[in-house]
Phi, psi and omega in degrees: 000325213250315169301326195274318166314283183333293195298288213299314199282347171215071128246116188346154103298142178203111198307145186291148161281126182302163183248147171245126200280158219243015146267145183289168170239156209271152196301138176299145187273146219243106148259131185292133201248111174255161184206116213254152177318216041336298170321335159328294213276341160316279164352302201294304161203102161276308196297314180300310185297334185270349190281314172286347128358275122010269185286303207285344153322305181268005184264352206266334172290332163316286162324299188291321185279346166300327206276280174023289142307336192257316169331296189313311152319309207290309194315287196327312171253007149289316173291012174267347192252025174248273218274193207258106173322295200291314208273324185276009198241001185239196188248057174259353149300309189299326191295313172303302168329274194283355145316293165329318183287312170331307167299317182299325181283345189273330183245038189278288188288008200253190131006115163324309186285318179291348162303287188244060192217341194252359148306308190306297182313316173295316203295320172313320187298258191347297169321309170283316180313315184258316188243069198291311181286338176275348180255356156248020169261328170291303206312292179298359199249001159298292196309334197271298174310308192313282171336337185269316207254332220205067177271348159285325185287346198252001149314309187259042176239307164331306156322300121000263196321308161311324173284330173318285191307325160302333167304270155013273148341303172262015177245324179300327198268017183257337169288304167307316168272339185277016193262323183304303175323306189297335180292292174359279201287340189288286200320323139315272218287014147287305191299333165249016151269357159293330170284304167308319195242005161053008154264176183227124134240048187240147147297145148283066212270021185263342195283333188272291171327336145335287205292344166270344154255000000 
């Protein structure tokens, strides 16, 4: 018994044969590893900085071109409610126009500052000459800001315009007496070349005043 173990423990092995199975076998599952550049993430975002960019570009043109519009509105209908209808349907513009211009040809040859001080000065005359209501709805509506925003300039502006009209004032009533004085004095020495010379030349104007009052 012991001979027959001993022969059976060195006798060769020889691996069983595998069976091949008679369905294919299923495919191993593929998995994707993504993995990304640093350049990726560059990319990414230059695109994001330029899209917000962007946006924020346009909200801001936006912006600006609404206030804009609404300036333009707010301009439009304070100068529609200055000027004067009947006074902007005549020609009393064209009159301003060749005022304006007038100065200017008048001060063509002259000094930078009478270059541009003697257009103005015309366009201000002509402009109260011609366009009287509408250059006196600009004027107050000049005068009405100053007062709200610059209300110390419009204090020495007041002033001014006040000392002006007393000048004003006091040049009509010296113009007024010196006219008298000058009737005065014609009217003697008519009466006394009249004495002397024994001619008349002075009229006798109470009859046409009769007839005018």
């Amino acid at each position: 018994m012991a001979t027959h173990s001993s022969t059976d423990s060195q006798a060769p092995s020889y691996p069983s044969r595998k069976q091949l199975p008679i369905y294919d076998e299923p495919s191993q599952e593929i998995i994707l590893v993504k993995t990304e550049l640093p350049l990726q993430a560059q990319v990414r975002w230059a695109r994001q900085n330029i899209q917000s960019f962007k946006k924020d570009l346009e909200s801001r043109f936006n912006f600006v071109l609404d206030h804009g519009l609404n300036i333009e509105k707010k301009v439009a209908g304070t100068l529609g409610s200055l000027i004067d209808q009947k006074e902007s349907s005549s020609s009393s513009v064209l009159c301003v126009g060749i005022g304006t211009m007038t100065g200017s040809i008048l001060a063509r040859n002259r000094s930078f500052p009478l270059r541009f001080l003697s257009p103005l000065a015309f366009f201000i005359i002509s402009s109260n000459q011609f366009l009287p209501t509408t250059t006196h709805n600009v004027k107050s509506y000049l005068f009405k800001l100053q007062d709200h925003h610059f209300p110390q300039s419009a204090a020495r502006r007041d002033e001014v315009i006040k000392r002006g009209a007393e000048s004003v004032e006091w040049l009509n009533g010296l113009k007024q007496r010196m006219f008298l004085k000058t009737t005065e004095v014609v009217k003697d020495g008519s009466q006394v070349f009249e004495k002397y010379s024994g001619l008349k030349i002075s009229h006798d104007s109470s009859p046409a005043k009769n007839k005018t009052e």
